[in-house]
N, C-alpha and C positions, 0 to 999 in steps of 0.2 A: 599202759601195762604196769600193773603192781611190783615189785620189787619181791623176788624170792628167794630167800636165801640159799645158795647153794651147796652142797657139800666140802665139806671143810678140806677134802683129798681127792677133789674131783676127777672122774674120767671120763676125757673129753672129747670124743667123736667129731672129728673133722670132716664135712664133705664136700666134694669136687664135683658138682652133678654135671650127666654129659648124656646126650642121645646115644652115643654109641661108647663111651667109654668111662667111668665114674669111678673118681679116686675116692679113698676113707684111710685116714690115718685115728687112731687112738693114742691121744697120749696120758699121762697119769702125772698130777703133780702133791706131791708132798712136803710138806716144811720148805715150799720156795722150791724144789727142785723139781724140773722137770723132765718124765723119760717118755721113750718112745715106748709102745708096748706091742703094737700091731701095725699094717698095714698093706694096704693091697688096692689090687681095682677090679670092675664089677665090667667084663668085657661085653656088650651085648650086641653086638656083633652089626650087618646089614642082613637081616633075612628077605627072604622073599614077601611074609608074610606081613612086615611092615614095621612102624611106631607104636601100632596098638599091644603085640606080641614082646615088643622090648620093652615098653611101659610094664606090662607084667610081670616078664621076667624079673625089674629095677623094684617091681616092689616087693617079688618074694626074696629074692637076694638079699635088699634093705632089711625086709624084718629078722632073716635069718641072722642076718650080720648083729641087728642090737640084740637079737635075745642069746647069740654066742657070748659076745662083746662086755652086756650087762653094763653101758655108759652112765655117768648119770645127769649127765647136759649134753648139748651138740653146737655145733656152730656149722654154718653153712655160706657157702663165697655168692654173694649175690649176683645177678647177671649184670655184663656191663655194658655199655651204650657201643655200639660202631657194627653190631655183626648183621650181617644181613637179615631181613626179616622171616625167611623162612628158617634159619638157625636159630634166630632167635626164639620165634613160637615151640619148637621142639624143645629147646632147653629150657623153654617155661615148663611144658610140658613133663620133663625129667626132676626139674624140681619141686613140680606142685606132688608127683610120687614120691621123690623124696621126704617134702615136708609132712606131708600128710603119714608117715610110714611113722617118721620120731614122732608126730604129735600122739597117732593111736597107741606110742608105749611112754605115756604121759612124761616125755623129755621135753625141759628148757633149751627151743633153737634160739641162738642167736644168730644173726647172719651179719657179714662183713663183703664189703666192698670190696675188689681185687685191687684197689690202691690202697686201703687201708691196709688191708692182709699184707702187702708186700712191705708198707712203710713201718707196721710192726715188728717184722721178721728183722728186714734191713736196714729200715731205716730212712730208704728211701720210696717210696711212693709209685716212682718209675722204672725200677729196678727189673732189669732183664731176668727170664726166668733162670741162665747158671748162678746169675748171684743169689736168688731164691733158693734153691737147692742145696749151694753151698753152705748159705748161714741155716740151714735148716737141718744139715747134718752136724755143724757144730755148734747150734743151740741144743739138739737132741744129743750129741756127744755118739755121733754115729759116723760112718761114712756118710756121704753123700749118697741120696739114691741116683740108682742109673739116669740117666739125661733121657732115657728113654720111657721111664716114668714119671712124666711130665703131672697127671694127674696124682697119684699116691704125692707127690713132694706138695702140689698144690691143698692139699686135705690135710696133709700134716701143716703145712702152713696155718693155715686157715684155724687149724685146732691151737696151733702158738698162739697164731694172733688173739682167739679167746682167751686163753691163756692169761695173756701180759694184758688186758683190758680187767679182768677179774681180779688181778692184784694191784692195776692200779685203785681201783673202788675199794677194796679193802683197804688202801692207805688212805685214799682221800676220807672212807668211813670213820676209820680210828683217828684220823688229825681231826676231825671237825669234832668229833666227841671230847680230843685232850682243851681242843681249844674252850668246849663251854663251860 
C-alpha cells in the first residue's frame, strides 16, 4: 500500500467491532493535541431473526454514524488469536461490514492489534482493560468512561493508538528529511 498523506487535523474514528455490541470513539487532533469528540456503541442486540439481520442493522448504523461523524481516517482493533471459533467467524463477520462501510466513504483504515492498541495507550501491551480505560480518560483529559463501556473505551483506544502512530511517522518523516 502506497503512503497517503493524511489530513493535517485529522479526525479519527476508532472502532471496536462486535456481533452484538460495537464500540466507535472519534477523536480530533490539532497542533499535537488530542480531544475526544464523540462516542458511543452500536447495540445490536440477539434477535430471533439471527446474524444476517444484525450484519444489516451494523451496516446501516456504520454508514450513518460516518456520514454524521464526517472522519477523515479510521482505525480498527483487529481480531485476536484464542476466542472460539464460532466467535471468532461472527466477529470476522462484523468486521468485514464494518471495513467494507469506511472503505465505500473512501476513508484510510488502519487497523491495530489489541496488544499494540493497549501498549499505545499504556504502555503496556498486557494491560488489563481498567488501566485501558483509565489512561484513556486521562490522555483524552475526560473522566473515565463507565467500566461498563468496555467497548466505547476500547474504540477510543484504538482511535489513540492511530493517533500516536501517525505522529510518530511525522517525526521520523521530518528527521530523515533534516538529516539529508
Amino acid at each position: 500500500m502506497s503512503w497517503i498523506p493524511e489530513s493535517p487535523d485529522p479526525r479519527i474514528l476508532g472502532v471496536d467491532p462486535g456481533s452484538l455490541v460495537t464500540g466507535w470513539g472519534l477523536i480530533g487532533v490539532s497542533g499535537g493535541r488530542t480531544e475526544w469528540l464523540d462516542a458511543g456503541v452500536i447495540r445490536l442486540g440477539r434477535t430471533a431473526d439471527g446474524l444476517a439481520l444484525r450484519l444489516c442493522k451494523l451496516q446501516s448504523e456504520i454508514d450513518r454514524l460516518v456520514q454524521r461523524l464526517q472522519p477523515t481516517c479510521s482505525a480498527v482493533e483487529a481480531p485476536f488469536q484464542g476466542v472460539n471459533p464460532r466467535s471468532a467467524l461472527q466477529l470476522a463477520h462484523s468486521r468485514g461490514v464494518v471495513l467494507a462501510v469506511l472503505a465505500a466513504h473512501d476513508l484510510e483504515v488502519h487497523e491495530y492489534s489489541p496488544a499494540t492498541v493497549k501498549k499505545s495507550v499504556t504502555g503496556n501491551g498486557r494491560a488489563p482493560k481498567d488501566q485501558v480505560r483509565t489512561m484513556v480518560g486521562h490522555l483524552l483529559r475526560q473522566q473515565s468512561p463507565p467500566q461498563s463501556l468496555t467497548d466505547l473505551t476500547d474504540a477510543l483506544a484504538v482511535a489513540l493508538c492511530h493517533a500516536s502512530h501517525r505522529r510518530f511517522k511525522a517525526l521520523a518523516a521530518g528527521s530523515g528529511r533534516r538529516a539529508r
